[in-house]
C-alpha positions in Angstrom: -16.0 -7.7 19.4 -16.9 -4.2 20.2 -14.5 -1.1 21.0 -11.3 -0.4 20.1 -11.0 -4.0 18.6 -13.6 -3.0 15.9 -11.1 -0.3 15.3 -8.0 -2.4 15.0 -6.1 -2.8 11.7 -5.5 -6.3 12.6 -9.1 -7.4 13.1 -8.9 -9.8 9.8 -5.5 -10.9 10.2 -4.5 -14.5 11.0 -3.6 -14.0 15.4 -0.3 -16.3 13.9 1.3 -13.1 12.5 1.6 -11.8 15.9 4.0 -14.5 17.0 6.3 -14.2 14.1 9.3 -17.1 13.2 10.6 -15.1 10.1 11.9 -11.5 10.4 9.3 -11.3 7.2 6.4 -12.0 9.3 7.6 -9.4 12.4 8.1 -6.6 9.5 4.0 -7.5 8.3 3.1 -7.4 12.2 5.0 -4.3 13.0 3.4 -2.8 10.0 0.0 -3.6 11.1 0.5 -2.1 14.1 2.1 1.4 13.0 -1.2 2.6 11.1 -3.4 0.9 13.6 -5.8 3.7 15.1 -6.2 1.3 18.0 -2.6 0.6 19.2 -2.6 2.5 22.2 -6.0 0.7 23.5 -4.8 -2.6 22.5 -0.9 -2.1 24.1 -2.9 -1.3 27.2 -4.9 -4.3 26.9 -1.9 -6.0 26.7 -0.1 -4.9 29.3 -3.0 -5.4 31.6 -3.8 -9.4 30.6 -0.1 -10.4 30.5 0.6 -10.3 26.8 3.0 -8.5 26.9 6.8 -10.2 27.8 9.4 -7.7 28.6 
């Protein structure tokens, strides 16, 4: 990795979380994401690779 995913508050965190079944696990990934210095890059990334579903 290098960049803004060296950066990112999620780095260490099982990718699962990020597809969440409980409402427990989309409070830990929203979480994640609000204190993560690297959302803005990463939301871009996103965006641009079709991660994102509207």
């Amino acid at each position: 990795m290098s960049g803004w995913r060296d950066k990112a508050a999620c780095r260490d965190m099982d990718p699962d979380l990020f597809f969440p079944t409980t409402s427990s696990e989309e409070r830990l990934a929203l979480k994640a994401c609000a204190q993560c210095p690297a959302i803005c890059e990463c939301a871009r990334y996103a965006a641009q690779h079709d991660r994102i579903s509207g």
